[in-house]
VOPAGU-2260 file (C-alpha; in pm, 1 decimal, decimal comma):
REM VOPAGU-2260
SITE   aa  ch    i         X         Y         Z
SITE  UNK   A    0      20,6     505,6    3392,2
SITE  UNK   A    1     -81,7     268,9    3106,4
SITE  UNK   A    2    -477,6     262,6    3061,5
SITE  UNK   A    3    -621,3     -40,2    3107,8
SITE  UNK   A    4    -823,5     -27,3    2797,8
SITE  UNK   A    5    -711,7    -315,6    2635,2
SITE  UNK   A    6    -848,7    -253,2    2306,6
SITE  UNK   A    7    -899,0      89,5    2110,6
SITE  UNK   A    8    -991,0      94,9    1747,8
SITE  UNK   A    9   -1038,6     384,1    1445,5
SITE  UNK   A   10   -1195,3     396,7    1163,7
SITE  UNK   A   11   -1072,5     672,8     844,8
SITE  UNK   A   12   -1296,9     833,5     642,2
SITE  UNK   A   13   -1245,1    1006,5     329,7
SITE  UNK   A   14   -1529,5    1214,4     193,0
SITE  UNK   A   15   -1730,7    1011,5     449,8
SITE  UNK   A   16   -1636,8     678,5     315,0
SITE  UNK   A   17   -1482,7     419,6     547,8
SITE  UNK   A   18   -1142,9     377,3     406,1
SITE  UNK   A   19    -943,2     234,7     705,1
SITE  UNK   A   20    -931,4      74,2    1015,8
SITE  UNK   A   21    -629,8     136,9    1322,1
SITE  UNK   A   22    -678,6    -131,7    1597,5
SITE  UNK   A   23    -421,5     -47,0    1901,1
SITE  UNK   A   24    -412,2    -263,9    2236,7
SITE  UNK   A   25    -219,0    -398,0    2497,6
SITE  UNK   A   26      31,0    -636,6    2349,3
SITE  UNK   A   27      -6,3   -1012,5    2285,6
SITE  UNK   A   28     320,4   -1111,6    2289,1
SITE  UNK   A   29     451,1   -1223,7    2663,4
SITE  UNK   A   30     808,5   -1085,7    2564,0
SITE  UNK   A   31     664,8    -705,4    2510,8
SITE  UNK   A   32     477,9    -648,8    2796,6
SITE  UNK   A   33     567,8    -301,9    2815,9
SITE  UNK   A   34     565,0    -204,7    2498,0
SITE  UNK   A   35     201,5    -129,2    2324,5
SITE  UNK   A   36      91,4    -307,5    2006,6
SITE  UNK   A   37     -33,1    -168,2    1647,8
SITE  UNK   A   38    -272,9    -437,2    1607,7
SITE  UNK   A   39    -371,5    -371,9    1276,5
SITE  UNK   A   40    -381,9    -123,5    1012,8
SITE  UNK   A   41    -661,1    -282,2     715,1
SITE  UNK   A   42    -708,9     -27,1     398,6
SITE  UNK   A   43    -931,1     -68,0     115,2
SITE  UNK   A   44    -754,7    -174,5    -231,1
SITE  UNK   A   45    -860,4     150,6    -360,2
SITE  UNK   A   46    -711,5     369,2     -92,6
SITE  UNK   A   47    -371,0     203,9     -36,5
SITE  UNK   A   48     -69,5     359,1    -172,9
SITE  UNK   A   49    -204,6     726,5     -55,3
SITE  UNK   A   50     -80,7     849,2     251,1
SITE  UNK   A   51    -326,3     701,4     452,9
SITE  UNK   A   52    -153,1     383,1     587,6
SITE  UNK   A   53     114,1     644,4     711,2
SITE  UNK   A   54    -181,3     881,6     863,6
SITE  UNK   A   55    -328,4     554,6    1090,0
SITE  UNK   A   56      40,2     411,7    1165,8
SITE  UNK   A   57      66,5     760,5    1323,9
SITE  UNK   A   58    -196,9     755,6    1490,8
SITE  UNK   A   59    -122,1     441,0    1619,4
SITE  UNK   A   60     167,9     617,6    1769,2
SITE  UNK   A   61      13,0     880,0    1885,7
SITE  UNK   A   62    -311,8     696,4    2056,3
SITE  UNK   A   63     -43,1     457,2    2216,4
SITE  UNK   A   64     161,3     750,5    2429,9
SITE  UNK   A   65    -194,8     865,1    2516,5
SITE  UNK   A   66    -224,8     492,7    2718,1
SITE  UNK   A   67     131,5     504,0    2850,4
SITE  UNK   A   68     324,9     341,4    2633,1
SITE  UNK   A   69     669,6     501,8    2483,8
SITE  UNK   A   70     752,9     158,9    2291,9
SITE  UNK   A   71     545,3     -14,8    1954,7
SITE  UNK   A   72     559,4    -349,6    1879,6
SITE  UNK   A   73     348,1    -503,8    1569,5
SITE  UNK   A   74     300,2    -802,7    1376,2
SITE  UNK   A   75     306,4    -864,8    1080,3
SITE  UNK   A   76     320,8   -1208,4     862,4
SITE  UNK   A   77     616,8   -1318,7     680,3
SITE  UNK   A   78     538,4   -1259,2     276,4
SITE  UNK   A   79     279,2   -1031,7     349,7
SITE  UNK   A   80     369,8    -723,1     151,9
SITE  UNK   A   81     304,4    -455,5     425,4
SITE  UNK   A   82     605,6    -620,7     580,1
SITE  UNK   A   83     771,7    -347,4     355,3
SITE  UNK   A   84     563,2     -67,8     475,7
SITE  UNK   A   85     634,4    -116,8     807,0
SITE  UNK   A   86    1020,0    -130,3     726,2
SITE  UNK   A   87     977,5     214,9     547,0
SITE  UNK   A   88     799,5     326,8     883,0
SITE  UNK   A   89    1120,1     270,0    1069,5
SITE  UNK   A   90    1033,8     -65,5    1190,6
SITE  UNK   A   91    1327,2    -291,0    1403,2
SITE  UNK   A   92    1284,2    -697,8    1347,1
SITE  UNK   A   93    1299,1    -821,1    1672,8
SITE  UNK   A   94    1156,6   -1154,7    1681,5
SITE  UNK   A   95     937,8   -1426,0    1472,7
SITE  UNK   A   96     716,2   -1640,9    1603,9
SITE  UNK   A   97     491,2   -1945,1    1430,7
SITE  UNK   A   98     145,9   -1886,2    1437,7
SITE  UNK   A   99    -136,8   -2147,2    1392,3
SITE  UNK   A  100    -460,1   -1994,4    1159,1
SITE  UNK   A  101    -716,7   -2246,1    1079,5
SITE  UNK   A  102    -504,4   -2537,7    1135,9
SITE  UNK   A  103    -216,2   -2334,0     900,1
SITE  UNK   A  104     147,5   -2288,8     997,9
SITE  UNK   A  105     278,0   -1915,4     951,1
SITE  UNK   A  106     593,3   -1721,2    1062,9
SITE  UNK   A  107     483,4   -1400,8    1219,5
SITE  UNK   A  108     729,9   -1117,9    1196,5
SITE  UNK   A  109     753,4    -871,8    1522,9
SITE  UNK   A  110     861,9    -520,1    1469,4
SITE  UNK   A  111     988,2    -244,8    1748,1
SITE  UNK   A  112     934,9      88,5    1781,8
SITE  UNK   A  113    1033,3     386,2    2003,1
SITE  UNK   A  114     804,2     641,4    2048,1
C-alpha cells in the first residue's frame, strides 16, 4: 500500500552542519503514476563531489519502498550537470518534457528506476 504522504523531505548533516536536502513524493508526472519521484537532491558547493549525493539518492530509494513504491522516476533539467550523476546512479531516459519557469522555456529530462 503506497502512503498517502505526498511529500517527505531530509535534511544531511555533517558534523551538525546542514549539508543536504532529499525531497521524495508522489510523482508529478501523469505518465508515472505508479512509480515514486526523487524530487530533489540540493548539496552545498562545498560538500558535492563526496559521497553524499550518493548517500541521499539512496535514501531516496530506500524512503520510497518504505511508501510502496518499487519504481523511481526523477527530473532533472537538460544541461544541468547532475544530469550526469544521475546517469552514473543507473538512471534510464524515459521521457522529456518542456517546462515553463518564470515565463522560461526548459526541456526537463525524466529518469527511471527499479527498486
Amino acid at each position: 500500500k503506497i502512503i498517502e504522504d505526498p511529500n517527505t523531505h531530509f535534511l544531511l548533516k555533517v558534523n551538525s552542519k546542514p549539508v543536504g536536502l532529499l525531497h521524495v513524493r508522489k510523482p508529478k508526472y501523469d505518465d508515472y503514476q505508479d512509480c515514486g519521484e526523487l524530487g530533489a537532491i540540493y548539496l552545498l558547493n562545498e560538500a558535492k563531489g563526496k559521497g553524499y549525493g550518493k548517500i541521499l539518492f539512496e535514501k531516496a530509494k530506500e524512503e520510497l519502498k518504505r511508501m510502496g513504491y518499487n519504481k523511481m522516476v526523477n527530473g532533472c533539467l537538460q544541461g544541468n550537470p547532475s544530469n550526469e550523476f544521475y546517469k552514473h546512479m543507473g538512471a534510464k531516459l524515459v521521457d522529456t518534457n518542456p517546462l515553463t519557469i518564470n515565463d522560461k522555456e526548459y526541456i526537463e529530462n525524466v529518469y527511471f528506476y527499479e527498486l
